[in-house]
C-alpha positions as CSV (number, residue, x, y, z in Angstrom):
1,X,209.1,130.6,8.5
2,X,211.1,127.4,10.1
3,X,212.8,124.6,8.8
4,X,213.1,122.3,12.1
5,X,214.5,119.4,10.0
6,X,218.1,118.7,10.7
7,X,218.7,116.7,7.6
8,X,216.4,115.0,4.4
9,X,216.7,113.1,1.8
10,X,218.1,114.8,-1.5
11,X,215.4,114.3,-3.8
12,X,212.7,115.2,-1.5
13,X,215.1,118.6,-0.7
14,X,214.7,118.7,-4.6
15,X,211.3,118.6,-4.8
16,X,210.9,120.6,-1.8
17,X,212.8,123.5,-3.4
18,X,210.9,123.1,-6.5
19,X,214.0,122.3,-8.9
20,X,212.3,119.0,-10.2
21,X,208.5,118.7,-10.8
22,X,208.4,115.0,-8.5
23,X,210.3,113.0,-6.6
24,X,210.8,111.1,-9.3
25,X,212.3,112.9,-11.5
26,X,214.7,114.6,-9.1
27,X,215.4,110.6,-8.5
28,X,216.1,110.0,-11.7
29,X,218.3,113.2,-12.4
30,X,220.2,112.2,-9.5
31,X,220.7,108.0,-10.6
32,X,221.9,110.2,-14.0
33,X,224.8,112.0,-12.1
34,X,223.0,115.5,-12.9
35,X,222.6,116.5,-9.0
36,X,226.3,116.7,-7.1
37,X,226.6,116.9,-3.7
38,X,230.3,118.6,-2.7
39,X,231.5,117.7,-5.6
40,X,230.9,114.1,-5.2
41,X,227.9,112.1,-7.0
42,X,225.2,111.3,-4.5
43,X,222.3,108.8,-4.6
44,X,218.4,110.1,-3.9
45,X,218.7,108.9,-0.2
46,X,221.3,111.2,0.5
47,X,221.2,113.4,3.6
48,X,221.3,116.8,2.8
49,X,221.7,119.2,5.7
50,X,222.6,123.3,6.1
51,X,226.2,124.3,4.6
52,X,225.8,121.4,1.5
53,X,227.1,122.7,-2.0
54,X,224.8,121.4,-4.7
55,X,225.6,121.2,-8.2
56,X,222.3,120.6,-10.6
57,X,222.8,120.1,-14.5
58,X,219.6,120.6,-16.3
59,X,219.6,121.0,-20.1
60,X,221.9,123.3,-20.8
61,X,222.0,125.2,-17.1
62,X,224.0,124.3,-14.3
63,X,222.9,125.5,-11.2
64,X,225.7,125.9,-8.2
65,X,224.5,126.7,-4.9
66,X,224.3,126.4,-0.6
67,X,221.4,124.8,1.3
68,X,220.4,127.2,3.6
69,X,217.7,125.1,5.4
70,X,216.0,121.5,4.5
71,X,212.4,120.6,4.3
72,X,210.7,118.2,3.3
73,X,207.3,119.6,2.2
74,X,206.9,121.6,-1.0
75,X,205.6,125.2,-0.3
76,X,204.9,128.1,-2.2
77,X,208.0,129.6,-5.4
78,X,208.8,132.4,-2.8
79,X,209.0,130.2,0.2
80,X,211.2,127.6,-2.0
81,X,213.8,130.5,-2.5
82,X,214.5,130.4,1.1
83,X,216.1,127.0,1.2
84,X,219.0,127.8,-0.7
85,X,221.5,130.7,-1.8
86,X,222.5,130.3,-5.3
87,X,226.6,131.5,-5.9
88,X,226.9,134.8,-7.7
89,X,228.7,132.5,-10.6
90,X,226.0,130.7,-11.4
91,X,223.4,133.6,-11.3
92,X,225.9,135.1,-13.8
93,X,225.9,132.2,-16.2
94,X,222.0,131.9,-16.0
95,X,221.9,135.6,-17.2
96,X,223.9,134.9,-20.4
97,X,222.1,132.0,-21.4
98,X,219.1,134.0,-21.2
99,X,220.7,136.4,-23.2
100,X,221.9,134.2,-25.8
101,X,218.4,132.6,-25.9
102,X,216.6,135.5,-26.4
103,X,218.9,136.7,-29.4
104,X,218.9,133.1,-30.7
105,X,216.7,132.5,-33.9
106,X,216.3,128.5,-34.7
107,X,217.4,127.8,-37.9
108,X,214.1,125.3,-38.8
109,X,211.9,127.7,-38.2
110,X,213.4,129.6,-41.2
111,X,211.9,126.6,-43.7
112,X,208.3,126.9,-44.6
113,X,208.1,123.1,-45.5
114,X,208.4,121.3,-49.2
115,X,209.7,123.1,-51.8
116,X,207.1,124.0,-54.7
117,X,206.9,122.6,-58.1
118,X,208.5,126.2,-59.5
119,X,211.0,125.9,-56.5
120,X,212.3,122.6,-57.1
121,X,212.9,123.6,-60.7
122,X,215.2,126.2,-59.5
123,X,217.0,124.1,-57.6
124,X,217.6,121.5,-60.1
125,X,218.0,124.5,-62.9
126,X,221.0,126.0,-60.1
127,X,222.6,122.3,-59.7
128,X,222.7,121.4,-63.0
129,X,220.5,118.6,-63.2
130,X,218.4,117.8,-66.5
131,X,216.2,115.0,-65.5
């Protein structure tokens, strides 16, 4: 497959590459300062071309890695891959997220809603209140 572009805007490399759902968001991440271009901030109309380092904060990940060709159409999740290498650093830290995500239990889900007319007896009863 070819890339002919020489250079494209940075949110439609975004959306091309599938990180962002539209243009518009990967606009709006970018006006945020989530989406770094060399280290600098960037603005949506950014060039991007081959050799660009990319930082892109999303949640809780943060995503380092080379363009390795530019388009501007959006194409298929395998196809996608091909526009960029991601650093082995950041493959790394997206594996121990995942890790601590999967081995994370949320504490809310824990609480079965209000407590019952006998639990809330033994709660007051175990603070000490005699209303």
């Amino acid at each position: 497959m070819e890339f002919p572009e020489v250079s494209v805007r940075l949110d439609k490399w975004l959306w091309a590459a599938r990180f962002y759902k539209s243009r518009t968001i990967a606009s709006n991440a970018i006006e945020m300062g989530r989406v770094q271009v060399n280290g600098d901030r960037a603005k949506p109309a950014r060039a991007i071309r081959v050799g660009d380092r990319l930082l892109i904060v999303r949640e809780q990940e943060k995503t380092e890695l080379f363009v390795r060709a530019v388009s501007e159409t959006r194409r298929s999740a395998p196809l996608a891959k091909l526009l960029y290498e991601e650093t082995p650093e950041s493959l790394l830290n997206k594996q121990t997220l995942a890790e601590r995500r999967r081995f994370y239990s949320e504490p809310s889900h824990e609480i079965a809603g209000r407590p019952t007319k006998r639990n809330r007896r033994a709660l007051q009863n175990l603070r000490g209140y005699d209303g």
